[in-house]
N, C-alpha and C positions, 0 to 999 in steps of 0.2 A: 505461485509459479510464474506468473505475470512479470511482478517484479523481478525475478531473479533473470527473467528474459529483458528485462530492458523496458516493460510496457508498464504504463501506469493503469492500474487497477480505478475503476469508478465501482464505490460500495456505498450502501443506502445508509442513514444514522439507526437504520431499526435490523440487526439481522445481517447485518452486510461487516461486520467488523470493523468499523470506522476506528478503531482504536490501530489497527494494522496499517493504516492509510497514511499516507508522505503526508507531511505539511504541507508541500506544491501542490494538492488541491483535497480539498476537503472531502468528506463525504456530501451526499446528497440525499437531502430528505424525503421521505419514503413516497408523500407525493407532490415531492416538488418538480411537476414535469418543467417551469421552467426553467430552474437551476440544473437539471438533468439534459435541458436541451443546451443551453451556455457549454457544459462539461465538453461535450458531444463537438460543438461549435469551436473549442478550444483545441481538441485535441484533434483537429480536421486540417489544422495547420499542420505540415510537417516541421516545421521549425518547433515550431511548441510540442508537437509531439517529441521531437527526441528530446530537447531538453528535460522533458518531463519524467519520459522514460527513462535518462542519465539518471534522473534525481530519483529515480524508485527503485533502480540498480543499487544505487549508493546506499539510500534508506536500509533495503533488504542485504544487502553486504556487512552493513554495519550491525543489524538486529537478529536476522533470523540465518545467517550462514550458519554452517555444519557445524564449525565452532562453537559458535553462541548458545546454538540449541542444544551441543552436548554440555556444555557448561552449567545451562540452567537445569537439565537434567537430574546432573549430579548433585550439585545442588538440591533441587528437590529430594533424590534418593536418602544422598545425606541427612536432610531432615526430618526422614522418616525412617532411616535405619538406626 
């Protein structure tokens, strides 16, 4: 939901979906408090916040719009029907 709002999502490498995660910023290791405080530290800029939120807009535009996901759907249906 994050992404489809424009915010960039911070998810752990364990749990967190790091596979869903923009390439504009990584996941964060489950306890790497200080690559979680950089994250934190990065996104405290407004400049860097919206470009980053552009780039999770996009991301989620491009992967998981309405589109996409009924695509991959049928798809799956498909290869189970």
């Amino acid at each position: 939901m994050s992404m489809q709002l424009g915010v960039m999502p911070l998810v752990s490498d364990r749990g967190g979906l790091p596979e869903y995660q923009p390439q504009e910023l990584r996941s964060v290791g489950a306890d790497d408090t200080t690559g979680l405080a950089t994250a934190f530290d990065a996104l405290a800029d407004p400049a860097v916040a919206a470009r980053l939120g552009a780039a999770a807009a996009r991301h989620y535009a491009q992967r998981f719009a309405v589109d996409h996901a009924a695509d991959r759907l049928l798809d799956v249906i498909g290869c189970v029907y």
